[in-house]
Backbone as JSON, one array per atom type, in Angstrom:
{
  "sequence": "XXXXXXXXXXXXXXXXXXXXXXXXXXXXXXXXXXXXXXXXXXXXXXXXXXXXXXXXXXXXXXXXXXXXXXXXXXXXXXXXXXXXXXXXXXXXXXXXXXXXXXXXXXXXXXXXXXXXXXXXXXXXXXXXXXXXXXXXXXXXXXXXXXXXXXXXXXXXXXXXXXXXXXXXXXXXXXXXXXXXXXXXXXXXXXXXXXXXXXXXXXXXXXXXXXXXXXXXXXXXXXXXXXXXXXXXXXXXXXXXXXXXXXXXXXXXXXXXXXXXXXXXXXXXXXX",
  "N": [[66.87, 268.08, 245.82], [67.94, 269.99, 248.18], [71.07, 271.26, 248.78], [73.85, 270.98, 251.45], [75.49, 273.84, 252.9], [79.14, 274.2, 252.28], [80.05, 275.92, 254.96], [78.58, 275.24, 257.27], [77.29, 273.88, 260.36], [79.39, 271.38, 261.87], [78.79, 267.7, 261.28], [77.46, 265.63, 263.33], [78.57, 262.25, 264.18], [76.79, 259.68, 263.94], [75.13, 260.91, 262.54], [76.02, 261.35, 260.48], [76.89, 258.77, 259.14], [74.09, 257.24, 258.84], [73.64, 259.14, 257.03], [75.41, 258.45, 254.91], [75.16, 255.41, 254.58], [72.92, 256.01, 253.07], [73.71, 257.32, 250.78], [75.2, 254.7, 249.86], [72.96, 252.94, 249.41], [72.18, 254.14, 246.93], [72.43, 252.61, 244.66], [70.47, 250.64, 243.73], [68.78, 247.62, 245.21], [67.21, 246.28, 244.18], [65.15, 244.94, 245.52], [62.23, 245.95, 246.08], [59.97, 245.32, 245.05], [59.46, 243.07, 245.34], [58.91, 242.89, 248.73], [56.54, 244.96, 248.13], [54.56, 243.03, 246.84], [54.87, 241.06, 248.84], [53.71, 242.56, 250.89], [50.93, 243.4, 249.71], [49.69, 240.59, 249.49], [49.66, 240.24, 252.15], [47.51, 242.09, 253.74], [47.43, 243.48, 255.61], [48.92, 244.75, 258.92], [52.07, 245.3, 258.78], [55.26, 244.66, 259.75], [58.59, 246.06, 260.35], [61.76, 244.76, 261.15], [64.91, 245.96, 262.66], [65.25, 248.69, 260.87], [66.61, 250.67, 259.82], [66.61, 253.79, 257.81], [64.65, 253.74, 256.49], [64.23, 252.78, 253.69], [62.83, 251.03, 253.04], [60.17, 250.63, 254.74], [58.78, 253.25, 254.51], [58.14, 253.2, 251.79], [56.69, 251.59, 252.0], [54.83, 252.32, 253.28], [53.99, 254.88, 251.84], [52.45, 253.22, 249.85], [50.58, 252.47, 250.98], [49.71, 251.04, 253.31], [50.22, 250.24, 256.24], [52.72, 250.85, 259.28], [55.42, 249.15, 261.35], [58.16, 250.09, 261.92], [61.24, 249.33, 263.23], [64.12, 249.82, 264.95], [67.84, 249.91, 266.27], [68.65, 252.16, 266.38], [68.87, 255.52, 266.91], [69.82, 258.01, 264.84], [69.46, 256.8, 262.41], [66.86, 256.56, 262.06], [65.9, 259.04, 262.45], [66.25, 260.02, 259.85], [64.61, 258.15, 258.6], [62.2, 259.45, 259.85], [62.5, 262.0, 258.56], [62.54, 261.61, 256.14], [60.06, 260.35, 255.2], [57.9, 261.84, 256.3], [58.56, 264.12, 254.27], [57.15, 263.14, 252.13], [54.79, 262.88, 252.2], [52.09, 263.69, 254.92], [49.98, 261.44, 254.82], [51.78, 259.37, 254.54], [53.26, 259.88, 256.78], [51.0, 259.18, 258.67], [50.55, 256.6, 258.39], [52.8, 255.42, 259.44], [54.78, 254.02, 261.85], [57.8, 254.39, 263.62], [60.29, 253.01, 265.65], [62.03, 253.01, 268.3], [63.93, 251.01, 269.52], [65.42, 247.53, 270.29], [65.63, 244.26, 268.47], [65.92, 242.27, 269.94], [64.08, 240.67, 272.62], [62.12, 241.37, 271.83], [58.8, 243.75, 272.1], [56.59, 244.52, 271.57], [53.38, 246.73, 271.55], [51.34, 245.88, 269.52], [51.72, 243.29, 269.48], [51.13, 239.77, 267.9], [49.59, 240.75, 266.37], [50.23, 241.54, 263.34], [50.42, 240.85, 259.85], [52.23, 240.85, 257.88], [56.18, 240.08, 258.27], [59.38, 241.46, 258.51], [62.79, 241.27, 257.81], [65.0, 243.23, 255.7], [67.58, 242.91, 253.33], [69.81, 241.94, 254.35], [70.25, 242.54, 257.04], [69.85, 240.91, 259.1], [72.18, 239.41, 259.24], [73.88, 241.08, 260.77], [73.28, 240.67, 263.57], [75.19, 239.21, 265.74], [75.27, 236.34, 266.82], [74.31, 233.23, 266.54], [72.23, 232.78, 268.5], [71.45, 234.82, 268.43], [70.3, 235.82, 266.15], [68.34, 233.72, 266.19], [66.85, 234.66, 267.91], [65.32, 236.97, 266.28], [63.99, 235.92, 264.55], [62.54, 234.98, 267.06], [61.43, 236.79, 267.56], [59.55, 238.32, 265.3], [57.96, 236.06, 265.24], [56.61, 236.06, 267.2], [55.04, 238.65, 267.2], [53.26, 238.21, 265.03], [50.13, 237.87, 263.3], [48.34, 235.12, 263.3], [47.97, 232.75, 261.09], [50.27, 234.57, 260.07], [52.99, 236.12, 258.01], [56.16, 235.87, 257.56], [59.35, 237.24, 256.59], [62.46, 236.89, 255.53], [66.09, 238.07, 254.24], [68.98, 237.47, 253.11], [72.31, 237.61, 252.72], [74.37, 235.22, 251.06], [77.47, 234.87, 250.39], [79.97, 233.4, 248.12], [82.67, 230.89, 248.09], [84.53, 231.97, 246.29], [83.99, 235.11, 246.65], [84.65, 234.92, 249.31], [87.44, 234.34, 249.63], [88.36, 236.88, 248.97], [88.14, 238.3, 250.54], [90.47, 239.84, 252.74], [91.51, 241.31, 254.29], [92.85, 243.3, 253.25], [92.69, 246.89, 251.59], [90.18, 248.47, 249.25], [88.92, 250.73, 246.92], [85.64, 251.15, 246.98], [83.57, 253.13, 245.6], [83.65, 255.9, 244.06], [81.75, 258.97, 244.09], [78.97, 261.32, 243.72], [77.68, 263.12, 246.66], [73.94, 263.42, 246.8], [73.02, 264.88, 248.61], [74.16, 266.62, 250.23], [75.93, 267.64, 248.45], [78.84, 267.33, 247.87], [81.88, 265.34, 247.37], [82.04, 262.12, 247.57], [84.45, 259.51, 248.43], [84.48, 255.99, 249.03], [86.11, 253.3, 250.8], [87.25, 250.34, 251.48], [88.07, 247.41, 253.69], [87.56, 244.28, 254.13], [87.98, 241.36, 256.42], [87.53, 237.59, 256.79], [86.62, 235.59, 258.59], [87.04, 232.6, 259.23], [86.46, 230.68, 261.41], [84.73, 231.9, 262.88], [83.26, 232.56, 261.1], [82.58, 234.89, 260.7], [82.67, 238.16, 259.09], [85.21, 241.11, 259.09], [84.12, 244.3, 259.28], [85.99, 246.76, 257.73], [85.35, 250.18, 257.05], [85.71, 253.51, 255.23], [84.98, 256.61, 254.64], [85.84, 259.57, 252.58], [85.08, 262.41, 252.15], [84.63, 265.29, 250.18], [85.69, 268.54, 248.42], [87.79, 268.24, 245.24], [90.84, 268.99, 245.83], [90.55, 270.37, 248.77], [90.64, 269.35, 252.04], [89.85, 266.72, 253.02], [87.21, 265.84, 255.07], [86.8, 262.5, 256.58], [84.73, 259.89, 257.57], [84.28, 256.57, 259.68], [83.16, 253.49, 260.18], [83.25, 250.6, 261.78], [82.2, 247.38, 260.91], [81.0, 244.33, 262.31], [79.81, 241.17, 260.97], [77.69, 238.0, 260.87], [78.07, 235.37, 259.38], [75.66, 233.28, 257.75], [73.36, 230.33, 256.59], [70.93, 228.5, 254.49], [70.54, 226.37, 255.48], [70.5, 226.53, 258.23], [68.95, 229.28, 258.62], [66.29, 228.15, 257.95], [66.34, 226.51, 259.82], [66.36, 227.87, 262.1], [63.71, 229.7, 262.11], [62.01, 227.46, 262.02], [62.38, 226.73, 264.82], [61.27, 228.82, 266.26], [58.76, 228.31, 265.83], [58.0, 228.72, 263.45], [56.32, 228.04, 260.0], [58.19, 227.23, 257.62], [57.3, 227.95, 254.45], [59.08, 228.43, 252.18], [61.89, 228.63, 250.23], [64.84, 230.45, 248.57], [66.27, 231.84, 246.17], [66.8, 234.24, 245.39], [64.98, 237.69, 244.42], [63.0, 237.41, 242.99], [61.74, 234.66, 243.92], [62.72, 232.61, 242.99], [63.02, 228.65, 243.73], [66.41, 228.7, 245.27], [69.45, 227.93, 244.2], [72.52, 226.09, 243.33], [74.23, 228.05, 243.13], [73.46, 230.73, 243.86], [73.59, 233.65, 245.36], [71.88, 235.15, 246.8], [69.52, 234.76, 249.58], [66.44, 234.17, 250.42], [63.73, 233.53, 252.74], [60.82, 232.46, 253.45], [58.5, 232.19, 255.66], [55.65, 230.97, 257.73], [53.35, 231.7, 260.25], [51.86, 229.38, 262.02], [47.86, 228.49, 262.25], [44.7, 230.04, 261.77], [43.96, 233.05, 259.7], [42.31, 235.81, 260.89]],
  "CA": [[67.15, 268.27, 247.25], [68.83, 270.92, 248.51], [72.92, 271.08, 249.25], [74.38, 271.72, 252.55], [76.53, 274.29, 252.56], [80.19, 273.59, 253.4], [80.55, 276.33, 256.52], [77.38, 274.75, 258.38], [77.67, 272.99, 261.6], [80.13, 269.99, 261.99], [77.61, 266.56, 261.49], [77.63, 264.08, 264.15], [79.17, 261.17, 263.31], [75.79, 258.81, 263.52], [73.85, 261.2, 261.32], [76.92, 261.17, 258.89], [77.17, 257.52, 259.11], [73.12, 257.44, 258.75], [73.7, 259.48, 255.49], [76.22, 257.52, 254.24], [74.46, 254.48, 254.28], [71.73, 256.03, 252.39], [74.62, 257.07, 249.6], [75.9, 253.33, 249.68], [72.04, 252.12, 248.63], [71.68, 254.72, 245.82], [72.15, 252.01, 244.04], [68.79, 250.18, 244.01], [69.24, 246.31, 245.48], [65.87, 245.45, 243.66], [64.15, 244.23, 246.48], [61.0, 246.46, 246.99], [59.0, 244.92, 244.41], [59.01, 241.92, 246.54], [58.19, 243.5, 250.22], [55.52, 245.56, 247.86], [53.65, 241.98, 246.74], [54.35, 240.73, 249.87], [52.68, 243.12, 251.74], [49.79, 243.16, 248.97], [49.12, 239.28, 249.67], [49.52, 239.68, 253.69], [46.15, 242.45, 253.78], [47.41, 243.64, 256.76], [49.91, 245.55, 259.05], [53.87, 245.27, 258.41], [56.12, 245.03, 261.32], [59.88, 245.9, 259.87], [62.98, 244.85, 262.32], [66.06, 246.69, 262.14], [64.74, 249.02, 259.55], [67.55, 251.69, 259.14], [66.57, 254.45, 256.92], [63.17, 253.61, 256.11], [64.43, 252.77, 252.27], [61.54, 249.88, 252.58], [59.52, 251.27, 255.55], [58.55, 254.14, 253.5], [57.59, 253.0, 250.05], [55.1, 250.52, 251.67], [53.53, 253.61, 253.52], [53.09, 255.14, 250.52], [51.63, 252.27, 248.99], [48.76, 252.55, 251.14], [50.11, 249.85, 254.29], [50.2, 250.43, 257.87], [54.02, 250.0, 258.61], [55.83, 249.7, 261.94], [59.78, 249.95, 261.76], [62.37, 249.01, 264.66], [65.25, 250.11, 264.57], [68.32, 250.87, 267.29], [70.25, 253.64, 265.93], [68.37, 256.56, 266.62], [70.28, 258.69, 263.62], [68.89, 256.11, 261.22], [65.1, 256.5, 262.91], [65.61, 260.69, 262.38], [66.51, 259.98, 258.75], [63.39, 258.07, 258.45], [61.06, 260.38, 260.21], [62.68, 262.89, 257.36], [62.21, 260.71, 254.22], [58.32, 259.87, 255.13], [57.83, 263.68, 256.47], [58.91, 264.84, 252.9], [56.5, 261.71, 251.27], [53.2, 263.48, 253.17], [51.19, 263.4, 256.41], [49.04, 260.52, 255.16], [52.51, 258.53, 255.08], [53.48, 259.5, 257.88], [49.98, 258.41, 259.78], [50.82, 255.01, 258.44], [54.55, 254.72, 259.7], [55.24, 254.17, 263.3], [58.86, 254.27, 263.94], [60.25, 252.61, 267.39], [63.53, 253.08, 268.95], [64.26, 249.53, 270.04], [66.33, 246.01, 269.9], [64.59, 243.44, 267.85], [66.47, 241.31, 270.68], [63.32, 240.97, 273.56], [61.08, 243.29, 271.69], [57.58, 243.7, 272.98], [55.38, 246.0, 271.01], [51.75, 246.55, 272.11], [50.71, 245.35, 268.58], [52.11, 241.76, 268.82], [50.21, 239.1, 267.56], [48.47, 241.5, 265.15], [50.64, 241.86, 262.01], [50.51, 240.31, 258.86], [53.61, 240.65, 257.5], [57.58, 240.55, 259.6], [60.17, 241.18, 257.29], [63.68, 241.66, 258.22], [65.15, 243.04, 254.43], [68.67, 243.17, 252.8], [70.84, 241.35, 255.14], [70.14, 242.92, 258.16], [70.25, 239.77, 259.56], [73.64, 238.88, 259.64], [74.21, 241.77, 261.96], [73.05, 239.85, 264.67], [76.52, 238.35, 265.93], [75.42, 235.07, 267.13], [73.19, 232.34, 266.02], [71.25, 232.86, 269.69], [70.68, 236.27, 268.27], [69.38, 235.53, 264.62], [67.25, 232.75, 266.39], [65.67, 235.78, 268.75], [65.27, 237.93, 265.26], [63.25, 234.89, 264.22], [61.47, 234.84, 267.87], [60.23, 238.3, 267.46], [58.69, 238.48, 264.22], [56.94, 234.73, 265.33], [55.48, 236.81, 268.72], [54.49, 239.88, 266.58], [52.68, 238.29, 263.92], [48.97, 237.17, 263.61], [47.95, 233.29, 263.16], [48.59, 232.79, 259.49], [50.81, 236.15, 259.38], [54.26, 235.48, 257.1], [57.59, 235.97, 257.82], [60.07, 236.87, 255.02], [64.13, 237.1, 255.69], [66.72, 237.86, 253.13], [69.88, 237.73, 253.66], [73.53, 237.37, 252.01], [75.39, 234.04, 250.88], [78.59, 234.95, 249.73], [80.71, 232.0, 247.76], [84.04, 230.75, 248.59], [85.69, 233.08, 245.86], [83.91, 236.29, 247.83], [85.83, 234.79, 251.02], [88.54, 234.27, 249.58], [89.58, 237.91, 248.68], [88.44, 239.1, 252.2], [91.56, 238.84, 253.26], [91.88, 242.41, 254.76], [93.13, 244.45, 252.34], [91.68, 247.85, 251.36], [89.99, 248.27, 248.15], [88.33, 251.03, 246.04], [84.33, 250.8, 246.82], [83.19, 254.06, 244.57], [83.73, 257.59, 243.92], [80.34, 259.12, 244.05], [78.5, 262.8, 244.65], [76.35, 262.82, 247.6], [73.24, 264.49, 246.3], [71.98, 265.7, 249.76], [74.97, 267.59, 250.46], [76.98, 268.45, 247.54], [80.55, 266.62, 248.06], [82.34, 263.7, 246.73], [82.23, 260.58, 248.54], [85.7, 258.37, 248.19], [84.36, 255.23, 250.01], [87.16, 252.34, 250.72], [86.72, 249.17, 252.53], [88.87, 245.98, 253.79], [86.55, 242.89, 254.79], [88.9, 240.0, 256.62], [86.85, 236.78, 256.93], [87.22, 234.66, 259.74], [86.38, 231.12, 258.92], [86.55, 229.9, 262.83], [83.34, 232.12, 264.02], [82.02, 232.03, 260.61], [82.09, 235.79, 260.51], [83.34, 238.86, 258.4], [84.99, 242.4, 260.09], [84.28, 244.94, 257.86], [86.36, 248.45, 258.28], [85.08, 251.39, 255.84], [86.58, 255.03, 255.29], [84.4, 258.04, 253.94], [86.28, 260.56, 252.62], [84.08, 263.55, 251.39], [84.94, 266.69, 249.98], [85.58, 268.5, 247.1], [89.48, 268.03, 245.27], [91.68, 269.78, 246.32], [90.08, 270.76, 249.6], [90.85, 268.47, 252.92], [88.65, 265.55, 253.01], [86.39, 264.97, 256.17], [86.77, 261.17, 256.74], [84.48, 258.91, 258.32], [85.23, 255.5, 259.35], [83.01, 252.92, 260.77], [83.64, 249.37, 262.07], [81.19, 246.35, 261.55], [80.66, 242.45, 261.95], [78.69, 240.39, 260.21], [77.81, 237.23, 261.12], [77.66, 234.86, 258.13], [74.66, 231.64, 257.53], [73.02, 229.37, 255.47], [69.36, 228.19, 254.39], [69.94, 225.1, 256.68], [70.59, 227.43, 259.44], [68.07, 229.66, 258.57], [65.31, 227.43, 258.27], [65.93, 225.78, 261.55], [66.06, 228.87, 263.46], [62.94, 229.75, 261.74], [61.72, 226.46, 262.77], [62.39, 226.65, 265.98], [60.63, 229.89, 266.58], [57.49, 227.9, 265.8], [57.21, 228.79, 261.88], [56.34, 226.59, 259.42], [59.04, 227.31, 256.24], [57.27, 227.66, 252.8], [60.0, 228.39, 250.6], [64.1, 229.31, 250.91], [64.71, 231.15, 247.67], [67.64, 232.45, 245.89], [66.47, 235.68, 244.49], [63.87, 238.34, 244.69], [61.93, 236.41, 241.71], [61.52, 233.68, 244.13], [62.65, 230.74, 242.3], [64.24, 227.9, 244.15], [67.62, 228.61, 245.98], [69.99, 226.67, 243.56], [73.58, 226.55, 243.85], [75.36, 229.17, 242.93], [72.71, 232.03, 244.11], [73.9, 234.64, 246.82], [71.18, 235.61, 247.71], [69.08, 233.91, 250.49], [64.86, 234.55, 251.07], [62.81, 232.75, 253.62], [59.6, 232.93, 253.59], [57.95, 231.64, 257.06], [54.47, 231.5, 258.08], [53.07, 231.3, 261.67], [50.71, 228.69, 262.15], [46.97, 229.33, 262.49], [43.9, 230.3, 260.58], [43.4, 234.13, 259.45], [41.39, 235.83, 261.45]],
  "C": [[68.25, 269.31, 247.4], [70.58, 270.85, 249.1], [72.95, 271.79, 250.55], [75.58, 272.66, 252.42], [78.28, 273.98, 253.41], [80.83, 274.4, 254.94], [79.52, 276.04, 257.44], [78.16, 274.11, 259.42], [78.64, 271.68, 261.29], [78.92, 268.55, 262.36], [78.49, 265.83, 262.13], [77.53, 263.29, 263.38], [77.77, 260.12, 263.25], [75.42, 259.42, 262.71], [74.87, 260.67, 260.43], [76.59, 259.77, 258.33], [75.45, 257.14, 258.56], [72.79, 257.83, 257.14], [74.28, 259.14, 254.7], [75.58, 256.61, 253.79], [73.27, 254.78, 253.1], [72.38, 255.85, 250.98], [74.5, 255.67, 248.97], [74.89, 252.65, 249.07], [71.44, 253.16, 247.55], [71.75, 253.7, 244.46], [70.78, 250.37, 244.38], [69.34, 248.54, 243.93], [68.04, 245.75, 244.68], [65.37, 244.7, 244.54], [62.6, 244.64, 246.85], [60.08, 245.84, 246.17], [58.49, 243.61, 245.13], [58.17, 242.21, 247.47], [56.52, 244.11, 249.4], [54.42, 243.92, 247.71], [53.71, 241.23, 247.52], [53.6, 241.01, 250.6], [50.98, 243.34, 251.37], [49.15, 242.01, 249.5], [48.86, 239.33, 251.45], [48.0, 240.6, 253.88], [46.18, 242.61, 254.93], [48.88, 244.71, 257.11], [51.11, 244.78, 259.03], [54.43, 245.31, 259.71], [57.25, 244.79, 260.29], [61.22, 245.75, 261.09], [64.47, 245.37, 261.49], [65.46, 247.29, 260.1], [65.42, 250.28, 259.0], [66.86, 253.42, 258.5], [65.33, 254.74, 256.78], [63.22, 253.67, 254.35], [63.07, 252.19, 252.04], [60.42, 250.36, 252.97], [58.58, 252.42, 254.28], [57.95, 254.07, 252.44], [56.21, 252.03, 250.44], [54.4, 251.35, 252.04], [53.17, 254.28, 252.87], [52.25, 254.63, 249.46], [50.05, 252.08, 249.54], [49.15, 251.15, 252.82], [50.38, 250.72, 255.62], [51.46, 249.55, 258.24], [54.59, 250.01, 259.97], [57.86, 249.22, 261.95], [60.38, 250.06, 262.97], [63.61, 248.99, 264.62], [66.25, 250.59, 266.13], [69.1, 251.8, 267.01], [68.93, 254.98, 266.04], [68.62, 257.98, 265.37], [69.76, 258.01, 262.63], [67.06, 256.63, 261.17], [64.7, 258.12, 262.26], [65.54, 260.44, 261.25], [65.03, 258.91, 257.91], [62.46, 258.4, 258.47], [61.28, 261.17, 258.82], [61.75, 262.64, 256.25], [60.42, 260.27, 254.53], [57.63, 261.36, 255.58], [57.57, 264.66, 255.06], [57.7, 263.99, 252.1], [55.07, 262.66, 251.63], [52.71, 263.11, 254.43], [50.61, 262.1, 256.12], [50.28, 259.27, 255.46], [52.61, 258.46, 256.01], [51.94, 259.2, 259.08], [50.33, 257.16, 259.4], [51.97, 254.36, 259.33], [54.32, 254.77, 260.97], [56.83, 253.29, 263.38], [58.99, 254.16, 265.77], [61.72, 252.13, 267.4], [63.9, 251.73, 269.75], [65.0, 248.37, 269.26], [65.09, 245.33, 269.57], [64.91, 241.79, 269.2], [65.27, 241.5, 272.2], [62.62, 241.85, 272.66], [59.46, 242.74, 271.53], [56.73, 244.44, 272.82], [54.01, 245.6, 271.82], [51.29, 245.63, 271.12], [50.64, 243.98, 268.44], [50.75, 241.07, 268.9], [49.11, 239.69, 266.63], [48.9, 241.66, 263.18], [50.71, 240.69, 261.17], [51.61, 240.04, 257.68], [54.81, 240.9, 258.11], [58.22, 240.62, 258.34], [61.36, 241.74, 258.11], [64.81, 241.94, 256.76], [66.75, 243.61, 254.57], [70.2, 243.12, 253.6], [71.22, 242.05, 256.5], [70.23, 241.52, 259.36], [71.42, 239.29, 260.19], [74.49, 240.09, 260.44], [74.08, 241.52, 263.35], [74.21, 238.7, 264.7], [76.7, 237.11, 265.96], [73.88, 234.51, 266.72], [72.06, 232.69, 267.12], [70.27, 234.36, 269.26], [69.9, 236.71, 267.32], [68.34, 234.44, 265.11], [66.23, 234.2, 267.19], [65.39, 236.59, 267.81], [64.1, 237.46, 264.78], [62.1, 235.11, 265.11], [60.65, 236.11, 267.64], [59.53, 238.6, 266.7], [57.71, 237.07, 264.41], [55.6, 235.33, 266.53], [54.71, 237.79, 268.09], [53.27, 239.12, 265.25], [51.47, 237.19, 264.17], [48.94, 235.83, 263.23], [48.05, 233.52, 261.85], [49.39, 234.26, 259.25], [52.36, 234.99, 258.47], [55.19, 236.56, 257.03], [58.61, 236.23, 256.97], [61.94, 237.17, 255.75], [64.93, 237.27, 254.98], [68.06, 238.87, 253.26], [70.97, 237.26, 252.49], [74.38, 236.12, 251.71], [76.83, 234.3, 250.07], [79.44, 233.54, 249.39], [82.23, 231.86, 248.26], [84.94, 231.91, 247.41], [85.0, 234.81, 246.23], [84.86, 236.14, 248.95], [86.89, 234.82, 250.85], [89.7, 235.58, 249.1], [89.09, 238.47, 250.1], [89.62, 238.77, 253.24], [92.57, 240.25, 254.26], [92.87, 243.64, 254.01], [92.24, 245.27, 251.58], [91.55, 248.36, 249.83], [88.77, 249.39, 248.08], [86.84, 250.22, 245.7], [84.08, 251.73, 245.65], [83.83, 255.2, 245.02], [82.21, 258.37, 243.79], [79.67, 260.73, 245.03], [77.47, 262.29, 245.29], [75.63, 263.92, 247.04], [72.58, 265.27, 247.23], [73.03, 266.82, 250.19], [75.94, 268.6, 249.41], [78.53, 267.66, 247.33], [80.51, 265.54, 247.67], [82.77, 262.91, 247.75], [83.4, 260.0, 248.25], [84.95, 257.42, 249.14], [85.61, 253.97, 249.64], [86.8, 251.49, 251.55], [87.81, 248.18, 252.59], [88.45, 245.14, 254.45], [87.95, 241.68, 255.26], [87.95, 238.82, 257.58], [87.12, 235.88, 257.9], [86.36, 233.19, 259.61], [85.64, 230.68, 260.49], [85.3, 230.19, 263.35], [82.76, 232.64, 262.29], [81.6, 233.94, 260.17], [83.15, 236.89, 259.33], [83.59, 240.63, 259.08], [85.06, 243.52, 259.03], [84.73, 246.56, 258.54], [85.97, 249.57, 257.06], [85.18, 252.55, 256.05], [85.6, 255.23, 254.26], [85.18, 258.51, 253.72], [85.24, 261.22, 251.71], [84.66, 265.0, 251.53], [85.18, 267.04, 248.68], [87.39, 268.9, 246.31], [89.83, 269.29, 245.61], [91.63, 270.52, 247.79], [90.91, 269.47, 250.74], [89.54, 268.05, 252.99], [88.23, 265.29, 254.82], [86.26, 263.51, 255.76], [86.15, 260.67, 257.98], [84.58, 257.57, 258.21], [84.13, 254.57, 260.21], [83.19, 250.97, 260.55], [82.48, 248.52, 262.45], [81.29, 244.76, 261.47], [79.73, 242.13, 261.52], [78.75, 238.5, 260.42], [77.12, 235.79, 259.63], [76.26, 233.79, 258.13], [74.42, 230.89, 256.57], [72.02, 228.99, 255.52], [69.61, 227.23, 255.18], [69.88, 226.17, 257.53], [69.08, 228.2, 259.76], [66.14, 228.95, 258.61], [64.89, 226.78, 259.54], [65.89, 226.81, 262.26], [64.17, 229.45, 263.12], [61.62, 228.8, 262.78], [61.21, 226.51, 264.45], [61.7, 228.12, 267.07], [59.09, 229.44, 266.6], [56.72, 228.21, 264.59], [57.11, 227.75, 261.09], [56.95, 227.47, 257.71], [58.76, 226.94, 255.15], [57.96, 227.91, 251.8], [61.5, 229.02, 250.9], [63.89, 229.37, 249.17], [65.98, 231.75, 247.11], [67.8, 233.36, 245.15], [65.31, 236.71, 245.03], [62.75, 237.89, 243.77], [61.32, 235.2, 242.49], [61.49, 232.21, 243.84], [63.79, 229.94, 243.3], [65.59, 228.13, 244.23], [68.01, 227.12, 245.13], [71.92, 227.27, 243.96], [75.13, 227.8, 243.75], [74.61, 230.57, 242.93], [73.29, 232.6, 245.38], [73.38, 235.25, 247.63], [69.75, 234.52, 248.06], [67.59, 234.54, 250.74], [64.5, 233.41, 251.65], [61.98, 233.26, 254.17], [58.74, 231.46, 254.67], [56.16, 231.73, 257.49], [53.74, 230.68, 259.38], [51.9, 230.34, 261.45], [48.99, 229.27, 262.78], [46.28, 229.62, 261.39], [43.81, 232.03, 260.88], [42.09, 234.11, 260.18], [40.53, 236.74, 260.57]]
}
C-alpha cells in the first residue's frame, strides 16, 4: 500500500480516528474463522451491526456471502467502501453498507437474513442495558425464522479492573503501513464499579523522531456485562439461547474465560 506523503492535506479527525482503529486491529483478534463457519452453516444473507471498518464485513464478501453492514460513523463506512473497492467489484456487489443506529433500525431486508452478528465487543458500546437489549431487538426483527444470532463480547476479570484505575500506560509503538509514520498509542481506562462501566481516554501520537508529533485523542465508554445479562436480553428479544461460550472454539464459557459468545436463534422453521 502506498504511503501518504507528509505535506498532503491535514486528515480529519474521524478519518484519522477511522485509521487508527484499523492500526489498533493489525493485530488479528482471531475471530473470522468463526463469523466465516458461521455464515457457512446460516446459507444465507449476513446482517452486521455496528460494523466499523469492514475488518469482518469484507472477508465474508469475499467468501462468496451477501453481507449488509451498519454502522454510524460515516469515516468508518468510507474506510469500508475502500477496503472492499480494493478486494473487487464482485465484493463489492455483495456488501451493502448503511449509515445508521442499530438503535430503531429498519432495513427493507428485515426478516430475511440468516445470520446477525454483532463481532468483537461492539456491544459494550451501547451505554445502557436498554440499549444492548435494542442491539438484541434488531438483529431478532432482521433475521429470518430459524436465522442465528451470534454476540461476542468482552469479560474482563477483577485483576483487569483493578489496574483501571486511570493512569496512563504504554499501549504500542507501531508503523502505520498506510501512511508511513510511527504510531505512539497511550491509554488510561478508570473503571467505575457503580454504573458498571469503563472511560477509556487514548492519545495517538504519529510522526517520525525527531519531527513534532500530530496527536490524536479520542474519548470512549464502555459499558461492561455478563452471560446472565446477555442471555436475558437475548431472551427477551424473543431468541431462544443455544450456547454462551468462552472463546472463538466454542467450548463452554468456564470461569476464568474473557471472552463472551452468544449464539441465539430466532424461533421458526427455515424457509
Amino acid at each position: 500500500m502506498s504511503q501518504v506523503d507528509a505535506t498532503s492535506e491535514p486528515e480529519p479527525l474521524p478519518d484519522a480516528l477511522a485509521r487508527l482503529y484499523d492500526l489498533d486491529l493489525l493485530d488479528d483478534p482471531g475471530d473470522m474463522d468463526l463469523w466465516l463457519a458461521l455464515a457457512e452453516q446460516a446459507e444465507g444473507p449476513i446482517l452486521e451491526l455496528m460494523a466499523g471498518t469492514g475488518r469482518v464485513a469484507v472477508p465474508l464478501a469475499e467468501a462468496g456471502f451477501a453481507v449488509t453492514a451498519v454502522d454510524l460513523d460515516p469515516a468508518m463506512l468510507r474506510r469500508a467502501a475502500r477496503r472492499a473497492a480494493a478486494a473487487g467489484e464482485d465484493v463489492e456487489r455483495r456488501l451493502d453498507l448503511v449509515l445508521g443506529d442499530v438503535l430503531g433500525l429498519e432495513l427493507a431486508g428485515a426478516g430475511t437474513f440468516r445470520l446477525g452478528i454483532v463481532p468483537l465487543n461492539s456491544m459494550l458500546l451501547l451505554r445502557t442495558r436498554e440499549a444492548q437489549g435494542a442491539a438484541w431487538a434488531a438483529l431478532a426483527a432482521h433475521l429470518a425464522p430459524g436465522g442465528l444470532a451470534a454476540v461476542d463480547a468482552w469479560l474482563p476479570d477483577a485483576a483487569d479492573l483493578a489496574r483501571y484505575d486511570g493512569r496512563l500506560h504504554l499501549e504500542y509503538l507501531r508503523r502505520d503501513p498506510e501512511r508511513g509514520r510511527w504510531v505512539t498509542k497511550t491509554a488510561a481506562a478508570q473503571h467505575d464499579g457503580a454504573t458498571g462501566t469503563i472511560a477509556l481516554t487514548t492519545f495517538f501520537d504519529e510522526g517520525e523522531p525527531g519531527e513534532a508529533a500530530v496527536r490524536w485523542f479520542r474519548r470512549d465508554v464502555v459499558r461492561l456485562t455478563s452471560a446472565d445479562e446477555q442471555r436475558a436480553l437475548a431472551e427477551a428479544a424473543g431468541l431462544a439461547v443455544e450456547l454462551v461460550a468462552g472463546g472463538y472454539d466454542l467450548e463452554p464459557l468456564g470461569p476464568h474465560d474473557d471472552r463472551l459468545i452468544v449464539l441465539a436463534r430466532k424461533p421458526g422453521d427455515r424457509a
